[in-house]
Structure formats: C-alpha cells, structure tokens
PDB file with one MODEL, atoms N, CA, C and O in Angstrom:
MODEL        1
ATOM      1  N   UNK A   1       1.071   1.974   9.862  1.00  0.00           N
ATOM      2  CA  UNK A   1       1.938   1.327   8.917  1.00  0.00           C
ATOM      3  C   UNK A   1       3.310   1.236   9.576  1.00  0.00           C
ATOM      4  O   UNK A   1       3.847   2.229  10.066  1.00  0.00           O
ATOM      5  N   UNK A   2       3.875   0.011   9.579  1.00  0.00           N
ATOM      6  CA  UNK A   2       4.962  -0.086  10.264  1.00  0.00           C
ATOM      7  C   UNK A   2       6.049  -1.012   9.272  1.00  0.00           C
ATOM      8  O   UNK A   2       5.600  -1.793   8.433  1.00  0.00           O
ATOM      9  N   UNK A   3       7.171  -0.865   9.430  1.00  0.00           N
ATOM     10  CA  UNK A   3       8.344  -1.494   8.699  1.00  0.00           C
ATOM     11  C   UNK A   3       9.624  -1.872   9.441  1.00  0.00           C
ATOM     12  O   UNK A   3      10.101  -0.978  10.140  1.00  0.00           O
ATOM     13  N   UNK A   4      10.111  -2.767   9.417  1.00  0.00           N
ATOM     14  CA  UNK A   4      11.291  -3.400  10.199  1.00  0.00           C
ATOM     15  C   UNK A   4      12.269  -2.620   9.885  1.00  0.00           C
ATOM     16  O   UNK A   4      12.379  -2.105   8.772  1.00  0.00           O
ATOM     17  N   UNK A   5      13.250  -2.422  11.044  1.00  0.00           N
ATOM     18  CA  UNK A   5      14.806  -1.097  10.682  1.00  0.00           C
ATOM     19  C   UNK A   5      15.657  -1.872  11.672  1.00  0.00           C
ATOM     20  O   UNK A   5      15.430  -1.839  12.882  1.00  0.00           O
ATOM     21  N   UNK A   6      16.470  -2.449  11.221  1.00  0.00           N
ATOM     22  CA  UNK A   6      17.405  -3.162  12.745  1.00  0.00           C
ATOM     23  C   UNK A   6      16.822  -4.080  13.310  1.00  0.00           C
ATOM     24  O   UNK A   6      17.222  -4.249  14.462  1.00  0.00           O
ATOM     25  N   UNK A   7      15.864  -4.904  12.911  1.00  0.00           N
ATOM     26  CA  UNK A   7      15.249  -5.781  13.831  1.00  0.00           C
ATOM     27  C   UNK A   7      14.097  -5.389  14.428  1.00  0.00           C
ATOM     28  O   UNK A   7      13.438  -6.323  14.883  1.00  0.00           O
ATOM     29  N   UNK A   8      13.513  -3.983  14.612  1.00  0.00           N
ATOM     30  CA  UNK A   8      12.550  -3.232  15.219  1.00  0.00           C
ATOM     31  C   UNK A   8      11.734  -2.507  14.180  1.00  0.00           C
ATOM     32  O   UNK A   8      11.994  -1.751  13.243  1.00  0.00           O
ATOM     33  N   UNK A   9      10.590  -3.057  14.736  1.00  0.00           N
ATOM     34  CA  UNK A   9       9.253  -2.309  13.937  1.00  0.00           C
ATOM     35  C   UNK A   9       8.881  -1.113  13.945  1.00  0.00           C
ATOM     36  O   UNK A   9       8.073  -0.848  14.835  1.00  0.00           O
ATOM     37  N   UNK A  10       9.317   0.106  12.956  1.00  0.00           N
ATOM     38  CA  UNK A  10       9.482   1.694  13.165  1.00  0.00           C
ATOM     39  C   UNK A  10       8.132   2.202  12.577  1.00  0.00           C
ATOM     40  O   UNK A  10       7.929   2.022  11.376  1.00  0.00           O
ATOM     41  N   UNK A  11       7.057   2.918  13.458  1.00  0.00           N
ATOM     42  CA  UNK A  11       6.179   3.596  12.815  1.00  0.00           C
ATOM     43  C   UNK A  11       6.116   4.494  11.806  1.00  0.00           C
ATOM     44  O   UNK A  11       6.508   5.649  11.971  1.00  0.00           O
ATOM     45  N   UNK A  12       5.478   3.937  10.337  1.00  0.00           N
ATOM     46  CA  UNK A  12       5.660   5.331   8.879  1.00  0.00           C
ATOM     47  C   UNK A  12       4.884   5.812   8.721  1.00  0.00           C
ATOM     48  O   UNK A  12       5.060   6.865   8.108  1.00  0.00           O
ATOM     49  N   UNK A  13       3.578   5.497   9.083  1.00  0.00           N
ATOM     50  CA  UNK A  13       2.678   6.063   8.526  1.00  0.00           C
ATOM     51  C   UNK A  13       1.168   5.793   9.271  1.00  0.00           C
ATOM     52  O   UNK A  13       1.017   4.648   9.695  1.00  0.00           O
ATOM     53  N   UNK A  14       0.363   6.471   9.411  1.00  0.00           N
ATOM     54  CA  UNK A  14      -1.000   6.032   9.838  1.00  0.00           C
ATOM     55  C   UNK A  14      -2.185   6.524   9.129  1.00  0.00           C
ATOM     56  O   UNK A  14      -2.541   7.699   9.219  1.00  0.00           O
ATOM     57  N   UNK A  15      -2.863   5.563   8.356  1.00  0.00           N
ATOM     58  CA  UNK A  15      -3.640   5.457   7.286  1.00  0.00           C
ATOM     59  C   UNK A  15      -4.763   6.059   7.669  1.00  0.00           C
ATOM     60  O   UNK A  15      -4.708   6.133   8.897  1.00  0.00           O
ATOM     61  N   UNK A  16      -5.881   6.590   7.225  1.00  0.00           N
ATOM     62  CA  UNK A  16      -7.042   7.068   7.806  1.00  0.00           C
ATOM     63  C   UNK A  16      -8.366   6.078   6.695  1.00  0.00           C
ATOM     64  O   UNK A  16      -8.200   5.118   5.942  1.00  0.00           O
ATOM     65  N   UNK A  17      -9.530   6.813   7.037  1.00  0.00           N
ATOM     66  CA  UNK A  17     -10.047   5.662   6.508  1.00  0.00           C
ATOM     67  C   UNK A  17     -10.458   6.077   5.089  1.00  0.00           C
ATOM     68  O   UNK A  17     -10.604   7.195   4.595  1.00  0.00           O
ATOM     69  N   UNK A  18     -10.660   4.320   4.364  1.00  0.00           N
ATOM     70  CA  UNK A  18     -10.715   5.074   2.979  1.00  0.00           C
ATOM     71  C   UNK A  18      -9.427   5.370   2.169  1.00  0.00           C
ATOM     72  O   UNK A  18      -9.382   5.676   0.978  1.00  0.00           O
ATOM     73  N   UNK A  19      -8.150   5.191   3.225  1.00  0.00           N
ATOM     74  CA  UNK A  19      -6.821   5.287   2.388  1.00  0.00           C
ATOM     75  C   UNK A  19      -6.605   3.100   1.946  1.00  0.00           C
ATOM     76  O   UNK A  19      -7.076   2.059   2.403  1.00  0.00           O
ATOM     77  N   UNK A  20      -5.687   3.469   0.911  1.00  0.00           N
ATOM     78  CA  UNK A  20      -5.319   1.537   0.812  1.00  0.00           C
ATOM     79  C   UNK A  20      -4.227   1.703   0.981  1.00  0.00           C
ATOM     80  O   UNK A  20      -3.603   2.762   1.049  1.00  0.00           O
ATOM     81  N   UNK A  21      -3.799   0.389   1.088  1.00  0.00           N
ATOM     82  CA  UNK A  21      -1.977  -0.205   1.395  1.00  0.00           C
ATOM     83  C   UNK A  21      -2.084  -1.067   0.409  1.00  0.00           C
ATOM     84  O   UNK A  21      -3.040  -1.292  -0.333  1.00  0.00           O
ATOM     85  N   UNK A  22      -0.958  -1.566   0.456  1.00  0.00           N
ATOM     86  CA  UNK A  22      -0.444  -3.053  -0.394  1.00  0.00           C
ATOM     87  C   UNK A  22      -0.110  -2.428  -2.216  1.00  0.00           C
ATOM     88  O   UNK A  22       0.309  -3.309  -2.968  1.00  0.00           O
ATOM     89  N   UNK A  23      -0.231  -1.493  -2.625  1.00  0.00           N
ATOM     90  CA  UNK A  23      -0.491  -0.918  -3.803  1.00  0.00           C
ATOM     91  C   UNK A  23       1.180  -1.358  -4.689  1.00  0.00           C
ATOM     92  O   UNK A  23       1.268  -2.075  -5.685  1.00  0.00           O
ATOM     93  N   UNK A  24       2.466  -0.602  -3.874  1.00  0.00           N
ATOM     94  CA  UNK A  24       3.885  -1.340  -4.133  1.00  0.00           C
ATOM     95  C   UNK A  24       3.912  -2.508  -4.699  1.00  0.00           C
ATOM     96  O   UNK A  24       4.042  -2.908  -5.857  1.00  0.00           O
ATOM     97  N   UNK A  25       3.764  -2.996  -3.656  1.00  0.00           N
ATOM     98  CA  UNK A  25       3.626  -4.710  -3.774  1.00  0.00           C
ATOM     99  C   UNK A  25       3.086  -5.577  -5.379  1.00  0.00           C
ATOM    100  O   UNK A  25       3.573  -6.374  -6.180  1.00  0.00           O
ATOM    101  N   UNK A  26       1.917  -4.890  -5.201  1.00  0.00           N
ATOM    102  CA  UNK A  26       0.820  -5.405  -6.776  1.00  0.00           C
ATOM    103  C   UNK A  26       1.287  -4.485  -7.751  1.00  0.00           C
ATOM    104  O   UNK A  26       1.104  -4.748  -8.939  1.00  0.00           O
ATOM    105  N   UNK A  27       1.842  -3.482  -7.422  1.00  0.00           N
ATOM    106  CA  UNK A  27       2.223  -2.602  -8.898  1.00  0.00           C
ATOM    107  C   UNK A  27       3.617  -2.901  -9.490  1.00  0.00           C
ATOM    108  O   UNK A  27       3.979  -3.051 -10.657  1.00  0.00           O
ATOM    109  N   UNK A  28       4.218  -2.936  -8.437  1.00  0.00           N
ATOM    110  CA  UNK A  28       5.806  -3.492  -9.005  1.00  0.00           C
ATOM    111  C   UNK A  28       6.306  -4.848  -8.650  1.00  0.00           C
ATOM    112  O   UNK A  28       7.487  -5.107  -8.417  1.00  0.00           O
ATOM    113  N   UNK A  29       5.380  -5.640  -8.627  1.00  0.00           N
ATOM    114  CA  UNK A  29       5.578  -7.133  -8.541  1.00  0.00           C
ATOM    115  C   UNK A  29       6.565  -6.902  -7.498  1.00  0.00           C
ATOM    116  O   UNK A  29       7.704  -6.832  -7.961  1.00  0.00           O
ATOM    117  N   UNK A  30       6.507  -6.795  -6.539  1.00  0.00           N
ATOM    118  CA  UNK A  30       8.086  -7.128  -4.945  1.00  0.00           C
ATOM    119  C   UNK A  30       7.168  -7.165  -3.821  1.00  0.00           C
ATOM    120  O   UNK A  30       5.994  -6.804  -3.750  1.00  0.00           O
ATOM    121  N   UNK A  31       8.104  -7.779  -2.781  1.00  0.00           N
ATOM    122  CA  UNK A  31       7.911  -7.812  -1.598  1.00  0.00           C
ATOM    123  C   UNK A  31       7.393  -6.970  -0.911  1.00  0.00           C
ATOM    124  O   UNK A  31       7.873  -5.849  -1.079  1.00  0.00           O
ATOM    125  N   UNK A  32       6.252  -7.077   0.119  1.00  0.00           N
ATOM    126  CA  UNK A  32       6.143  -5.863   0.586  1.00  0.00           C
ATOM    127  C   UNK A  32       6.898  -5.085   1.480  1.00  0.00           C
ATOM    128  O   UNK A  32       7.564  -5.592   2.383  1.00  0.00           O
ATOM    129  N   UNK A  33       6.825  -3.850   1.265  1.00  0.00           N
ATOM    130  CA  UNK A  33       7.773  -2.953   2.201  1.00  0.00           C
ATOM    131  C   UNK A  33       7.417  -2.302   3.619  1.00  0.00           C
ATOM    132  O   UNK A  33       8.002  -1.449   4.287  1.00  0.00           O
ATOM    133  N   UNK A  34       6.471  -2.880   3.785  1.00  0.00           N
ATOM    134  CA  UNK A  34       5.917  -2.355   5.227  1.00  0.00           C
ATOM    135  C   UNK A  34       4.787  -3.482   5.534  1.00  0.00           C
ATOM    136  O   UNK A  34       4.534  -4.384   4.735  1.00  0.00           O
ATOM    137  N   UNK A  35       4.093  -3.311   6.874  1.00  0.00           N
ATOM    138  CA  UNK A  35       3.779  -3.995   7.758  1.00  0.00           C
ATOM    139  C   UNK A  35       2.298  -3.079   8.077  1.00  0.00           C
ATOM    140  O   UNK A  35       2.435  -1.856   8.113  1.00  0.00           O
ATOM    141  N   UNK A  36       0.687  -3.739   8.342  1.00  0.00           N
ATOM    142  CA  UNK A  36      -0.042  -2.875   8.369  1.00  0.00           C
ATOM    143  C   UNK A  36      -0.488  -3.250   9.839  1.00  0.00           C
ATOM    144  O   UNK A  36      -0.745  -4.454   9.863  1.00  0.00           O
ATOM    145  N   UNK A  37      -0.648  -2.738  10.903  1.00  0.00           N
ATOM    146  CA  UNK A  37      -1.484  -2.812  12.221  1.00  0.00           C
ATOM    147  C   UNK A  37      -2.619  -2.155  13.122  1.00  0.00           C
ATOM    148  O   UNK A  37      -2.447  -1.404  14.082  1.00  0.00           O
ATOM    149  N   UNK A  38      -3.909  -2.648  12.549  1.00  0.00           N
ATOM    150  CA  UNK A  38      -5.078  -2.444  12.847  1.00  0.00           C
ATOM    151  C   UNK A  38      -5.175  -1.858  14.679  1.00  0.00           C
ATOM    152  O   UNK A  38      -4.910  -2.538  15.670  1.00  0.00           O
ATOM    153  N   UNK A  39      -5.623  -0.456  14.639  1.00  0.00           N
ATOM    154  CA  UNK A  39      -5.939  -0.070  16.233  1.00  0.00           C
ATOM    155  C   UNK A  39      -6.951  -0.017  16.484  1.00  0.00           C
ATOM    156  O   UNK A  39      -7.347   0.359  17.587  1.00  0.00           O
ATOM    157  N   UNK A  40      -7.939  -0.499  15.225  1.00  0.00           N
ATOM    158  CA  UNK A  40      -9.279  -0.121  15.589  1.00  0.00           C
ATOM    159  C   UNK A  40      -9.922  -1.129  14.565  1.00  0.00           C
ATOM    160  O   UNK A  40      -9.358  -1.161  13.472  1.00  0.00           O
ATOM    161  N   UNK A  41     -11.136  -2.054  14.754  1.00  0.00           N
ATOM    162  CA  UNK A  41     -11.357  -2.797  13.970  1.00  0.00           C
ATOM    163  C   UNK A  41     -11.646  -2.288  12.437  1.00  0.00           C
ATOM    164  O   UNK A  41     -12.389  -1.343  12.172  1.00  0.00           O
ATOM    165  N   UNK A  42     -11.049  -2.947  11.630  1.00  0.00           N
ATOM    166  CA  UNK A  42     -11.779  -2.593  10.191  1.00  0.00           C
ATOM    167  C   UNK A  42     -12.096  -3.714   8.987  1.00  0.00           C
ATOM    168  O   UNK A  42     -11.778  -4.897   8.867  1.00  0.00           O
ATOM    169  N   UNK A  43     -12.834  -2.837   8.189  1.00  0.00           N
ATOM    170  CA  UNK A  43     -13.542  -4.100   6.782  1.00  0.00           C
ATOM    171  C   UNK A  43     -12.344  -3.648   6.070  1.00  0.00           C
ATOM    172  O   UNK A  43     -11.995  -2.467   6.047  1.00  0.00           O
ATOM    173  N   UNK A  44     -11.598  -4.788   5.379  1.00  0.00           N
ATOM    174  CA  UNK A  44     -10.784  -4.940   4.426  1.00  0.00           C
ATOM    175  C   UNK A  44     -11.335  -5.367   3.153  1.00  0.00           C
ATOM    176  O   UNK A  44     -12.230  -6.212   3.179  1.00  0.00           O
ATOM    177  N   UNK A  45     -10.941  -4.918   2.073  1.00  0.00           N
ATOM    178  CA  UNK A  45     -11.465  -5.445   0.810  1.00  0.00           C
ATOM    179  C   UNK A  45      -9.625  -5.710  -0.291  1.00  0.00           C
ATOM    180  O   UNK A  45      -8.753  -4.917  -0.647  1.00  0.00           O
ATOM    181  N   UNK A  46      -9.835  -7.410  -0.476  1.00  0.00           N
ATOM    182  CA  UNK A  46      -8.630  -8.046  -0.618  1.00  0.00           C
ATOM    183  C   UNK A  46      -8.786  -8.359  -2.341  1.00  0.00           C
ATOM    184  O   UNK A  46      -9.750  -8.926  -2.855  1.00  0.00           O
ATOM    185  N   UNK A  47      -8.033  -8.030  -2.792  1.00  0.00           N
ATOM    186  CA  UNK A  47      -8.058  -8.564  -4.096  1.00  0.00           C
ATOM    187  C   UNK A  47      -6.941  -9.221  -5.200  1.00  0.00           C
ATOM    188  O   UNK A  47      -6.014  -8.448  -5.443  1.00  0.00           O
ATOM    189  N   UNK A  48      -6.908 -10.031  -5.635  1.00  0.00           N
ATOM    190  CA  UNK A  48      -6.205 -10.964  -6.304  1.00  0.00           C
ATOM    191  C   UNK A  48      -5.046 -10.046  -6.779  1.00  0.00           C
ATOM    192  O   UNK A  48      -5.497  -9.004  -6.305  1.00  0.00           O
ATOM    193  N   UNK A  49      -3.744  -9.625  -7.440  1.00  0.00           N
ATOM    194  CA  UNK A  49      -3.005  -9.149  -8.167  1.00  0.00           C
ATOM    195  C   UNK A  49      -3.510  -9.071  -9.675  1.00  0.00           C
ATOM    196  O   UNK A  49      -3.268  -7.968 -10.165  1.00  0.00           O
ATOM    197  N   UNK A  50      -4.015  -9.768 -10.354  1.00  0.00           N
ATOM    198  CA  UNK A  50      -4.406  -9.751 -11.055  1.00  0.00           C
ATOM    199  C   UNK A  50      -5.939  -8.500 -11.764  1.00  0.00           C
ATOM    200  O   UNK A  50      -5.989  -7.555 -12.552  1.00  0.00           O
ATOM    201  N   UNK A  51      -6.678  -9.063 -11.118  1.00  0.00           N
ATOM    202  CA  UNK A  51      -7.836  -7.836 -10.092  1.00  0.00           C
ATOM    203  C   UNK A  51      -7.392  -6.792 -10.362  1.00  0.00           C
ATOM    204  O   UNK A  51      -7.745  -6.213 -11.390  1.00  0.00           O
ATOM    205  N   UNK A  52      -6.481  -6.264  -9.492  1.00  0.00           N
ATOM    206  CA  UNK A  52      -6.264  -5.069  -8.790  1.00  0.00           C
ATOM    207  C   UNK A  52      -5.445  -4.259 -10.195  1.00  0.00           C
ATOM    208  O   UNK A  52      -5.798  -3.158 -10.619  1.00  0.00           O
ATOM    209  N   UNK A  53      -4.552  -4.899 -10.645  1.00  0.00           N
ATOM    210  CA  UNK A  53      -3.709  -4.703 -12.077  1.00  0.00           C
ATOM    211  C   UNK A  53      -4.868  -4.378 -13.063  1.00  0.00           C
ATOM    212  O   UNK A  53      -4.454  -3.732 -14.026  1.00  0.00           O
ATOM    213  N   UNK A  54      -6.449  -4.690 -13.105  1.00  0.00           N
ATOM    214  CA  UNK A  54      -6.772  -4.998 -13.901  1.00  0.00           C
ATOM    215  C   UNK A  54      -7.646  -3.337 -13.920  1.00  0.00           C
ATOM    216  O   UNK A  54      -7.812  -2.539 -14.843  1.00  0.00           O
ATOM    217  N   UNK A  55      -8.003  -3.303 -12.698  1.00  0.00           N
ATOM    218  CA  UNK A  55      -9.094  -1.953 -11.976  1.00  0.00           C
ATOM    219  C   UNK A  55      -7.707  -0.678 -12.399  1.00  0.00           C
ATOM    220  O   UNK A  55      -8.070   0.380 -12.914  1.00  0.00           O
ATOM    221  N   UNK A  56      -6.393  -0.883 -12.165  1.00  0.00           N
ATOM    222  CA  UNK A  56      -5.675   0.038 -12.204  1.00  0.00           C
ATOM    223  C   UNK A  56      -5.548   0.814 -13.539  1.00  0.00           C
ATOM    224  O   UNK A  56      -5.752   1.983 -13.864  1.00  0.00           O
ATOM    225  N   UNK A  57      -5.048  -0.518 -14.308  1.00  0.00           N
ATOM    226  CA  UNK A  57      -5.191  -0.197 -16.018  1.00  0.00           C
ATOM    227  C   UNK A  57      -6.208   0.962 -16.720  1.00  0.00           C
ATOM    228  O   UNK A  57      -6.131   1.886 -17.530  1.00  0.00           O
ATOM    229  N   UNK A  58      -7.552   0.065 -15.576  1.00  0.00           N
ATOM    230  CA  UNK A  58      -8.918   0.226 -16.679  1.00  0.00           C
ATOM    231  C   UNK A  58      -9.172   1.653 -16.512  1.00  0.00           C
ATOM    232  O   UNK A  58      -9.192   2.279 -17.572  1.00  0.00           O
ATOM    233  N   UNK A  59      -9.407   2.443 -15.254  1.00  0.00           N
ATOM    234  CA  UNK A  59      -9.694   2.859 -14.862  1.00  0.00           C
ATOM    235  C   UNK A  59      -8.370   4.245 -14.559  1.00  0.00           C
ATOM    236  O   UNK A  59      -7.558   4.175 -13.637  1.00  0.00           O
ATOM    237  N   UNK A  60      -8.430   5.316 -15.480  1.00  0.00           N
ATOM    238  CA  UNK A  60      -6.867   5.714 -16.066  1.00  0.00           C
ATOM    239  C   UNK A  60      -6.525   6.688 -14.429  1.00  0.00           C
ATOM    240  O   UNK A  60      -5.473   6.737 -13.792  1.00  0.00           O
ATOM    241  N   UNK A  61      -7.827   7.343 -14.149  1.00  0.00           N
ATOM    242  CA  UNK A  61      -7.370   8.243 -12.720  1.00  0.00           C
ATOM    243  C   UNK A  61      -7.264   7.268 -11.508  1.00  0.00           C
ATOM    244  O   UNK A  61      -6.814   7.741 -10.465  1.00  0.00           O
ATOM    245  N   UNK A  62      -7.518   6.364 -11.528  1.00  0.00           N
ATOM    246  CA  UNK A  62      -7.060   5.480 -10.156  1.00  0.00           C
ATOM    247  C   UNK A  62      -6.081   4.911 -10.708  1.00  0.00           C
ATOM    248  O   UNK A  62      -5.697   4.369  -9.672  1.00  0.00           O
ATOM    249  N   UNK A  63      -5.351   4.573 -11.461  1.00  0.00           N
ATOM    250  CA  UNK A  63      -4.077   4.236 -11.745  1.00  0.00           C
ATOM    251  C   UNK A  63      -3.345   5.083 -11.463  1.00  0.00           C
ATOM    252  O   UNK A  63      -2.587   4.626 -10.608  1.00  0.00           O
ATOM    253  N   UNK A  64      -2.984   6.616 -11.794  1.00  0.00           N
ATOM    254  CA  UNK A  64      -2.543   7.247 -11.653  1.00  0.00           C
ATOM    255  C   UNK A  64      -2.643   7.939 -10.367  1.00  0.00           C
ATOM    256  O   UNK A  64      -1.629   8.498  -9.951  1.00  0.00           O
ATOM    257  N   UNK A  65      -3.912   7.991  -9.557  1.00  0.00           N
ATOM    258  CA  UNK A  65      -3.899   8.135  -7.795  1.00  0.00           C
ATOM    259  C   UNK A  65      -2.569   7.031  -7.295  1.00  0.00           C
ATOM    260  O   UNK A  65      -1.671   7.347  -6.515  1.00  0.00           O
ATOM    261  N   UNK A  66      -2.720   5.765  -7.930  1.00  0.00           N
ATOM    262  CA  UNK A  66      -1.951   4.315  -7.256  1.00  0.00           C
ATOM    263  C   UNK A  66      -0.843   5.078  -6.962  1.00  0.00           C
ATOM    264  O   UNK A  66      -0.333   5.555  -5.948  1.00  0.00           O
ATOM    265  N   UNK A  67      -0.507   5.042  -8.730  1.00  0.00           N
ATOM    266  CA  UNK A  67       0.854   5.688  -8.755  1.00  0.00           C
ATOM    267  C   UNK A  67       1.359   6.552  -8.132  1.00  0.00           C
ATOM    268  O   UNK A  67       2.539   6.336  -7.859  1.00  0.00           O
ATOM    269  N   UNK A  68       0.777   7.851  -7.637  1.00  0.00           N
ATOM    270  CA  UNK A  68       1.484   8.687  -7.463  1.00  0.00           C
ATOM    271  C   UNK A  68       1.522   8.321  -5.489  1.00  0.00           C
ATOM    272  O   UNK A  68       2.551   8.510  -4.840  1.00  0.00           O
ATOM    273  N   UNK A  69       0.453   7.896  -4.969  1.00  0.00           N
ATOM    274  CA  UNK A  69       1.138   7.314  -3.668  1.00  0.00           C
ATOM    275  C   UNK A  69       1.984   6.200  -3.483  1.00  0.00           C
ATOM    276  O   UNK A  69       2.501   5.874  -2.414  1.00  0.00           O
ATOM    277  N   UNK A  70       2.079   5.745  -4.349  1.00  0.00           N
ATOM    278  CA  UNK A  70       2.999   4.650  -4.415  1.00  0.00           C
ATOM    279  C   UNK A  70       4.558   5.536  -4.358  1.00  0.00           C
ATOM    280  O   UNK A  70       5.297   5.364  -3.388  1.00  0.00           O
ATOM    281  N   UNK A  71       4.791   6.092  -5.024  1.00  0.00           N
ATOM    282  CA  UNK A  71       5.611   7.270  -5.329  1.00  0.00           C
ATOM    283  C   UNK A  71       6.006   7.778  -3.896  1.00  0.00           C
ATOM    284  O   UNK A  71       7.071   7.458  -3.369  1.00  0.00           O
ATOM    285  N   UNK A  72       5.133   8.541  -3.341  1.00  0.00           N
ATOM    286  CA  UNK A  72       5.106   8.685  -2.224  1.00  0.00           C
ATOM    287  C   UNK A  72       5.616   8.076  -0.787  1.00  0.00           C
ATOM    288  O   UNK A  72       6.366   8.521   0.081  1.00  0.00           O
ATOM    289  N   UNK A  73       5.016   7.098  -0.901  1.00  0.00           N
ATOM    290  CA  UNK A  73       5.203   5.661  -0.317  1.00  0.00           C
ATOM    291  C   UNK A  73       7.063   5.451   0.086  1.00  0.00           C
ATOM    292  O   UNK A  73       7.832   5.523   1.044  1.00  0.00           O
ATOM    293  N   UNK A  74       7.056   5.197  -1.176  1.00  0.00           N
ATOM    294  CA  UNK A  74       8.374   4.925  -1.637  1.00  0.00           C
ATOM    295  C   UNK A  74       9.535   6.263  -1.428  1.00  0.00           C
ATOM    296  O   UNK A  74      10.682   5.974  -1.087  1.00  0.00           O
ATOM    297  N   UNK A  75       9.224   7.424  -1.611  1.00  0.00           N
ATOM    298  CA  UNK A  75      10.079   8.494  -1.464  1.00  0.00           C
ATOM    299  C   UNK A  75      10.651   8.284   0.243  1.00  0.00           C
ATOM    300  O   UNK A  75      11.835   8.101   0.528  1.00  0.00           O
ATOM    301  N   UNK A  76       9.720   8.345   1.073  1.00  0.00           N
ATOM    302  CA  UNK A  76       9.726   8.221   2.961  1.00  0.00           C
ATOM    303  C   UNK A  76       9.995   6.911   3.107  1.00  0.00           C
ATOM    304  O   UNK A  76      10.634   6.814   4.154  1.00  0.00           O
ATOM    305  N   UNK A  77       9.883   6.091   2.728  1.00  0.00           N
ATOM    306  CA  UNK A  77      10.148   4.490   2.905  1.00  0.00           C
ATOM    307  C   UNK A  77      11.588   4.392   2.628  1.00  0.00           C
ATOM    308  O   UNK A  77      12.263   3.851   3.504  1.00  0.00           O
ATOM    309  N   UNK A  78      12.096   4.753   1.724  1.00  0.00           N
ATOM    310  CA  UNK A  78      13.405   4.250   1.405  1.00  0.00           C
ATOM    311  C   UNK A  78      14.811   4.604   1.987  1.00  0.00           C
ATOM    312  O   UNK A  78      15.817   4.039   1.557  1.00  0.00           O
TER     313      UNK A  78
ENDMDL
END
C-alpha cells in the first residue's frame, strides 16, 4: 500500500492475503487515500459502492471489522 508525500510514493502498509483495501473510499464517500501495488499476482474481487454499502449494513460484524480498519487505516495515514 503506497500513498503520495511530496510528490513521492511512501510505503504504508503491506496487505497479506485475505486482507481488503478500498474500504475509506466506499465508506466515507472520498477519494482514495492510498495507492495499491501488486508484488505478486492476485484475484481481486471488485464491487460496485453500492454492493459493498449494502454487504456492510447487512451483515452487522463485517461492518464493524470495515470500520474499525478503516479507523486504523486512517489513524497511520493521516
């Protein structure tokens, strides 16, 4: 996971497998805040905003997993 600082792409984070990204983005409607770069091939599973808002809601402990890395996310990111 990488994010622009000065013009330069600063390493934040490195995902393992089975972790997601993009969660910010679809939860608080904004831009994304980081940058993701594959070192090793992988299956992505992409889903609409809508979708993803919809699985979060429904589903009360993966909303609250979202949340709290999102949280996370956001604490080291900022």
């Amino acid at each position: 996971m990488l994010r622009q600082v000065n013009g330069r792409l600063e390493h934040v984070a490195r995902l393992n497998p089975g972790e997601c990204f993009g969660e910010i983005a679809l939860l608080c409607d904004i831009p994304r805040t980081a940058t993701i770069k594959c070192l090793t091939p992988v299956d992505v599973v992409v889903l609409p905003r809508d979708q993803f808002v919809t699985l979060a809601e429904g589903y009360r402990d993966l909303g609250k997993a979202l949340k709290a890395r999102m949280a996370e996310r956001l604490s080291v990111t900022v």
